[in-house]
C-alpha positions in Angstrom: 99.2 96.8 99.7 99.5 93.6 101.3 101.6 92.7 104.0 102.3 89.4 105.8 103.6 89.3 109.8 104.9 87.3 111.8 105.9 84.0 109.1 105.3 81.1 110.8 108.1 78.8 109.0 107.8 75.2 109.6 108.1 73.6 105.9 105.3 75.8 105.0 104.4 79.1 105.7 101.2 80.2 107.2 100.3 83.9 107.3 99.8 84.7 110.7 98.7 88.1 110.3 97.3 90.0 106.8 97.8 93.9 106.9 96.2 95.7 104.5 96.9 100.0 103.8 95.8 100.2 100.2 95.0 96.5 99.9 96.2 94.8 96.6 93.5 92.1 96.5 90.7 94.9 96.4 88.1 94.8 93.5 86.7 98.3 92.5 84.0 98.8 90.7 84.4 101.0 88.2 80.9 103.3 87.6 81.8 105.0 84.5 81.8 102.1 82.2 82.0 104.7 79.4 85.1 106.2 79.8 88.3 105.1 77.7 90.3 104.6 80.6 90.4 105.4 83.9 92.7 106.5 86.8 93.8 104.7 89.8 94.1 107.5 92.9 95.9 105.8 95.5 98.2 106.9 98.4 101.9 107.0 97.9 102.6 103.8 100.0 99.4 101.9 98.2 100.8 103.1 94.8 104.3 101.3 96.3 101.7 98.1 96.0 101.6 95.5 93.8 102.9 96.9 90.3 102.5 100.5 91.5 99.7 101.4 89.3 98.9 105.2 89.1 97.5 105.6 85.7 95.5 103.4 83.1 96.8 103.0 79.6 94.4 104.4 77.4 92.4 100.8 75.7 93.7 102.5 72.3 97.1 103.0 73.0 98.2 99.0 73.1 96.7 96.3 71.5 95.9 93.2 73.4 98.7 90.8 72.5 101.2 93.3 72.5 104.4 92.7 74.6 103.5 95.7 76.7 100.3 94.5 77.8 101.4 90.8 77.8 104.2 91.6 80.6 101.9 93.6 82.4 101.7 91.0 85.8 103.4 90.5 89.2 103.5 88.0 92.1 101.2 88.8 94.7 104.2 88.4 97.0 106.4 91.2 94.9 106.5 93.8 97.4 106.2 92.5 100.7 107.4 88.7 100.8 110.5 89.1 97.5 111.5 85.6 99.0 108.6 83.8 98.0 107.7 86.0 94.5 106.4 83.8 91.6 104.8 81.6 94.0 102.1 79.6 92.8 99.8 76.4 92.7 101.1 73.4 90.8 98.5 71.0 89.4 99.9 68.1 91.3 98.7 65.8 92.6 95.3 66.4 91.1 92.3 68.9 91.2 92.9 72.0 93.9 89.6 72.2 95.6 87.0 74.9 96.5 83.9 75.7 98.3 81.5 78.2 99.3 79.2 79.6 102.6 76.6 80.1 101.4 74.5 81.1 104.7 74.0 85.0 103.6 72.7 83.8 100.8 69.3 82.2 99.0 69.4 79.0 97.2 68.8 81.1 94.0 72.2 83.3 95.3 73.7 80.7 95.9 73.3 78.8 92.7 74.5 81.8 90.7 77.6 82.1 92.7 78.5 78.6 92.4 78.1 79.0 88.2 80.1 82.4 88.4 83.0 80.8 90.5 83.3 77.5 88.6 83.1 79.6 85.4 86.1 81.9 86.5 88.5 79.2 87.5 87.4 77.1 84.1 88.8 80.4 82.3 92.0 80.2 84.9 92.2 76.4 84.6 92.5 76.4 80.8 95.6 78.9 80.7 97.2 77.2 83.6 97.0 73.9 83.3 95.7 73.7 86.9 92.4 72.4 87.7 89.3 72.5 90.1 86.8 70.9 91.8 84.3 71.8 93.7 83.3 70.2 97.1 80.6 71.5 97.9 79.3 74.0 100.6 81.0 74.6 103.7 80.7 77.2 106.1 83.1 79.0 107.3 84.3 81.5 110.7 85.9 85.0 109.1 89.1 86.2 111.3 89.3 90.1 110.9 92.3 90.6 112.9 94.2 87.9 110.5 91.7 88.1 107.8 91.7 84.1 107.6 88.9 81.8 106.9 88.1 78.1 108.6 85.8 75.6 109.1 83.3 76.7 111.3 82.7 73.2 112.7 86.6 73.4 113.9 87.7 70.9 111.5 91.7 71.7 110.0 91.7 73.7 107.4 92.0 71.6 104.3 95.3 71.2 102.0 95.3 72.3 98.8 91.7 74.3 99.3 90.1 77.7 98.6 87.6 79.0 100.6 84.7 81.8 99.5 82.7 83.3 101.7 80.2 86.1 101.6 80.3 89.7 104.5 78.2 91.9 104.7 79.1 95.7 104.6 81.0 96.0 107.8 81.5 92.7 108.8 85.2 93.1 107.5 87.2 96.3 107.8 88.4 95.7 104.9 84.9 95.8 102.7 84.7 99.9 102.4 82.3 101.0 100.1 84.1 100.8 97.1 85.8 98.0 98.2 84.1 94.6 96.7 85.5 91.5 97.4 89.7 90.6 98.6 91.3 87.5 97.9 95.0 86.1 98.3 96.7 82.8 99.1 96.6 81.7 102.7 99.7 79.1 103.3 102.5 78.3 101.1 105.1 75.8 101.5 108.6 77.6 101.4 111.2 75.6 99.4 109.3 75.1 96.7 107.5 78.3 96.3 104.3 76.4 96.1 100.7 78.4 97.3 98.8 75.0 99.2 96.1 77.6 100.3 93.7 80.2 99.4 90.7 82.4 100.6 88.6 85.0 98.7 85.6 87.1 100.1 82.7 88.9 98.6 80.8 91.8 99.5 77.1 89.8 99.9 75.1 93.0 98.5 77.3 92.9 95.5 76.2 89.5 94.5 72.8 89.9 95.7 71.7 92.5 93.1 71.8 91.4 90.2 70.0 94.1 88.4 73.3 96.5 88.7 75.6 94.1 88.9 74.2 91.0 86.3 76.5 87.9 86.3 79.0 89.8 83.9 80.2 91.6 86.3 80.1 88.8 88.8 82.5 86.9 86.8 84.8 89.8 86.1 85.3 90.5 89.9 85.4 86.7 90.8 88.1 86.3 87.3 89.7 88.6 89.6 90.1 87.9 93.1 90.5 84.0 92.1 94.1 85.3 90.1 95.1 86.6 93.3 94.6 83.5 95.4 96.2 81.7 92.3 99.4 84.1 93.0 98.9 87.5 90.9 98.8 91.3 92.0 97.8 94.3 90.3 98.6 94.7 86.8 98.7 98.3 85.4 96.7 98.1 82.2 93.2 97.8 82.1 93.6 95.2 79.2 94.1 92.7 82.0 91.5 91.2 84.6 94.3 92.0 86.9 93.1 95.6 86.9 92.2 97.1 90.0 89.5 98.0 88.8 87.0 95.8 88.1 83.8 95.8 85.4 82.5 94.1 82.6 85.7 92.7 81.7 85.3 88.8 81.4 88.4 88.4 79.3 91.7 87.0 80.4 94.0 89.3 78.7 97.7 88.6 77.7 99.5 89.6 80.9 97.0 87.6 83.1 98.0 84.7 80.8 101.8 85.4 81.0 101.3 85.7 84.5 99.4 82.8 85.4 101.9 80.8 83.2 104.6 82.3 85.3 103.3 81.6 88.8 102.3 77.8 88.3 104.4 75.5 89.6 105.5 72.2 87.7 104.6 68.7 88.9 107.8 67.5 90.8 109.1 63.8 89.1 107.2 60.8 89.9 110.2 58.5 91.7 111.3 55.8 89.0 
């Protein structure tokens, strides 16, 4: 579950304070890859999270495209902030950007997570309309107590920017064992509902073994902590990257689509 404190309201909204219980933006990995479909086990007020998931749909009982599986999404702001639900980016006025700190990583590391990332938001990007660019690498300081990323060199944080960084195990409370990577939108401005912000983080021994997790599952778990810096919580089916569960999955399914559609925001009109 994610909640946000203390709203600082002045036009926009920065998140002054991230709570997490049963944190919403979690990736699992899931080590049975075998089974049909899995269970969530989550604690009653984690299972109040998101879209309350408590059971997967077994992959047989719903096809893909069905309605069931296609309105299988939720705001990322649903349960904690109902004001601002459906909030999302809008892909004006052009590319958001995005980069990466790299500093627990090698040049070879590095290179694959750059691929990886691009590759998830190009999969994001053609559903949404939105687009990306990346600017490069920039390092970044990680807050645990707000769970908020900035420029290390003290600069402001940028507008319209996503920032990945890499922790080690421990160097977040929030990166338990099973826990992989948590991501979610960092400032958006109130009246029009519109995320300006984002900020995603990565377990750095995940990424840097890549004989058990090859770049499959890399982009599954970044196709999924990017959807909920682009505005999305849990979904309940396993059909969807949105899952909380996370795998070999590196297919957008319907209700990620639906939802992505849902949460971008339209370009205002250019003045005549």
């Amino acid at each position: 579950m994610t909640s946000w404190l203390t709203p600082v309201k002045t036009g926009s909204m920065q998140w002054a304070r991230l709570l997490v219980v049963g944190i919403a933006t979690l990736a699992v990995l899931l080590l049975s890859a075998s089974a049909p479909w899995v269970s969530a086990t989550r604690s009653t007020e984690a299972a109040s999270a998101a879209s309350k998931v408590t059971q997967a749909v077994p992959l047989a009982a719903t096809s893909k495209g069905s309605s069931v599986v296609a309105n299988d999404y939720a705001s990322i702001f649903q349960n904690q902030a109902p004001e601002l639900a459906n909030s999302g980016w809008s892909p004006c006025p052009g590319p958001i950007t995005w980069s990466l700190d790299s500093r627990e990583l090698t040049a070879a590391q590095t290179e694959t997570q750059v691929r990886s990332a691009k590759w998830a938001l190009e999969q994001w990007a053609q559903e949404s309309g939105l687009s990306f660019s990346y600017a490069g690498e920039v390092p970044v300081n990680y807050n645990d107590s707000t769970f908020q990323l900035t420029p290390a060199d003290g600069s402001p944080v940028a507008a319209r920017h996503i920032y990945l960084t890499y922790l080690k195990h421990g160097q977040s409370k929030l990166l338990g064992s099973a826990t992989l990577g948590f991501g979610a939108p960092s400032t958006v401005a109130v009246a029009g509902h519109e995320i300006t912000g984002g900020n995603a983080v990565f377990r750095t021994d995940y990424v840097q073994d890549p004989g058990r997790n090859p770049v499959r599952k890399l982009r599954s778990l970044y196709l999924h902590e990017l959807g909920h810096v682009l505005g999305l919580s849990h979904a309940s089916l396993s059909q969807n990257i949105m899952y909380p569960i996370v795998d070999r999955n590196v297919t957008l399914g319907a209700g990620d689509v639906s939802g992505i559609h849902a949460m971008t925001k339209t370009c205002a009109a250019k003045p005549v």
